[in-house]
C-alpha positions in Angstrom: 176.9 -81.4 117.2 178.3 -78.2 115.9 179.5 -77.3 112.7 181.9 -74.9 111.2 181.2 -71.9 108.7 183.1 -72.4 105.4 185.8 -69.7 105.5 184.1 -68.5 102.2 180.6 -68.0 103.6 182.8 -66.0 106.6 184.1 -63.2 104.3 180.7 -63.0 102.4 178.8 -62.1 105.8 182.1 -59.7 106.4 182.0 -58.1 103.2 177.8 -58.1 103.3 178.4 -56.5 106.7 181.1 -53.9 105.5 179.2 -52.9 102.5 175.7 -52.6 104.0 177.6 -50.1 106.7 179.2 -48.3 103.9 175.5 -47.9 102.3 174.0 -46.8 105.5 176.7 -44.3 106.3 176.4 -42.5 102.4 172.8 -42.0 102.7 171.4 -38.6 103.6 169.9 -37.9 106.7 167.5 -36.0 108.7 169.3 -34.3 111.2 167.5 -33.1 114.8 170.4 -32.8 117.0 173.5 -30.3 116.6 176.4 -30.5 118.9 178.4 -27.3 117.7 181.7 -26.1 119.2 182.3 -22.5 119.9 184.8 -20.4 117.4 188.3 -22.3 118.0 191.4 -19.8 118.1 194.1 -20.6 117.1 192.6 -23.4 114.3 192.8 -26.9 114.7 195.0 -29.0 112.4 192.9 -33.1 111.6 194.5 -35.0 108.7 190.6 -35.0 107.0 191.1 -31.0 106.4 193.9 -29.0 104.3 193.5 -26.3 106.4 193.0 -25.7 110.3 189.5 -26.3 111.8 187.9 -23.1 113.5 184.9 -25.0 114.3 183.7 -28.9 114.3 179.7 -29.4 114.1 178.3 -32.6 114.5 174.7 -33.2 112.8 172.8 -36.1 114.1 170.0 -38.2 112.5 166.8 -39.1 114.4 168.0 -42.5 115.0 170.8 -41.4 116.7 173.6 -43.8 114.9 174.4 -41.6 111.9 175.3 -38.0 111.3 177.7 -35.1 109.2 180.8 -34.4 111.1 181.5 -30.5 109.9 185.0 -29.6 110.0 185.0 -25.8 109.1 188.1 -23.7 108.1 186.3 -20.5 107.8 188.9 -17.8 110.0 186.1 -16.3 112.5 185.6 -13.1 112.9 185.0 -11.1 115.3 184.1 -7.1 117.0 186.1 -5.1 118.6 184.4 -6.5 122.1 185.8 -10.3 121.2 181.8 -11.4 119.8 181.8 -13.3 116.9 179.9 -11.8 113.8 181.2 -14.1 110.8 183.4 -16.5 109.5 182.3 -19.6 110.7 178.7 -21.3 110.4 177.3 -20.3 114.0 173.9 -19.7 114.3 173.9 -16.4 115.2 175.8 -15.8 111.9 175.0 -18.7 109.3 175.9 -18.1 105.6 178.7 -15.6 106.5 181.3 -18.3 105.8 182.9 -19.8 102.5 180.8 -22.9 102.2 183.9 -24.4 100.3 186.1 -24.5 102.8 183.9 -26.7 105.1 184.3 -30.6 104.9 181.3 -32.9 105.6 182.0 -36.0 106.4 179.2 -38.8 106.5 179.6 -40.8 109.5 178.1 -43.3 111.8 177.5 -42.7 115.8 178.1 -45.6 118.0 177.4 -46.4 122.1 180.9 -47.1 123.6 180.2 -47.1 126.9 178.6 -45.5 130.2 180.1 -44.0 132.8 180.2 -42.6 135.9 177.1 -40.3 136.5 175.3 -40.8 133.7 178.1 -40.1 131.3 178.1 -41.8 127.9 181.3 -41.9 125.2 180.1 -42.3 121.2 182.3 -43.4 118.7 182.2 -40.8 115.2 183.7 -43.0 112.3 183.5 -43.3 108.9 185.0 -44.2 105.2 186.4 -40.3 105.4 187.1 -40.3 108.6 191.1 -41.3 109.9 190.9 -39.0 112.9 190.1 -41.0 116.0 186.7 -38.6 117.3 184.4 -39.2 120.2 181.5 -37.7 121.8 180.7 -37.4 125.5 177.6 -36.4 126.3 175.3 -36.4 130.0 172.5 -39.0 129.3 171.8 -39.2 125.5 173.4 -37.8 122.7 169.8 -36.2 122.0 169.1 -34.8 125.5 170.1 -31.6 126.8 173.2 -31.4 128.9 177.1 -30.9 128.7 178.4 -32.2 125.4 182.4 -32.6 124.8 183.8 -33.7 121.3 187.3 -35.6 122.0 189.7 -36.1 120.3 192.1 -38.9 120.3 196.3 -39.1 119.6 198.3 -42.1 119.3 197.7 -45.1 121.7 193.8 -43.7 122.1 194.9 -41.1 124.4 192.9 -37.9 125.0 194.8 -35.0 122.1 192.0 -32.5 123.1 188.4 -31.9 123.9 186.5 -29.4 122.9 183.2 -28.0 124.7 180.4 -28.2 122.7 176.8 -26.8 122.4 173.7 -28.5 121.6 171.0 -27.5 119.9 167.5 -29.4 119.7 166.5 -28.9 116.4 169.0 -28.4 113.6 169.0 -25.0 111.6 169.2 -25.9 107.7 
């Protein structure tokens, strides 16, 4: 015999389930992985920033399911020989940006799906976040390989992608 849920006891589980998200994704975390795009010219324009993005980070947790999407707005800048040597938070050049006008947003990382040769798609989302983001990565988000940040338009279609590199251990 089966029986039915209460429609109450339904929208407590949701809102526990909601809420006990929300309380994961605002909790700090230990970040081991960095996927960190290159210097992007001309910026980007996302709805989460006031200004355009000349670089997205993505710090990611040792569990792999939650991380700090960085949306900097730092200009770059660069030598006379097109290297970069400021601006935005690179490793090569950390601290030589305006800490203010880079947005952290907490987020959680979720599997979406595999695909063909070993390819697998993560969704970024969270409370902050309104810009549909994935990541694309060979094998695990935490193993070395190609790494691609997309990001989606209307009707989930590809906007743009961005290359990304990743680096094993994150640089405080």
């Amino acid at each position: 015999m089966r029986t039915l849920m209460p429609t109450g006891a339904i929208m407590l589980a949701a809102c526990c389930s909601v809420a006990s998200a929300q309380l994961i994704v605002d909790q700090p975390i230990t970040p081991i992985v960095e996927l960190q795009s290159g210097p992007l010219t001309p910026g980007f324009v996302l709805d989460e920033c006031p200004r355009p993005i000349h670089q997205i980070r993505v710090l990611v947790d040792a569990k792999l399911d939650r991380g700090v999407l960085v949306l900097d707005g730092n200009d770059p800048e660069f030598n006379e020989f097109g290297g970069l040597v400021g601006g935005i938070q690179t490793p090569q050049v950390r601290g030589k940006g305006d800490p203010q006008l880079a947005v952290q947003l907490n987020c959680s990382i979720e599997l979406v799906k595999e695909g063909p040769e070993k390819w697998r798609l993560y969704r970024i989302s969270g409370p902050k976040i309104r810009t549909p983001f994935r990541i694309a990565t060979k094998r695990s988000i935490a193993d070395g390989g190609p790494a691609r940040l997309v990001v989606l338009g209307p009707n989930d279609k590809v906007k743009a992608v961005v290359e990304c590199t990743r680096y094993g251990l994150v640089i405080p």
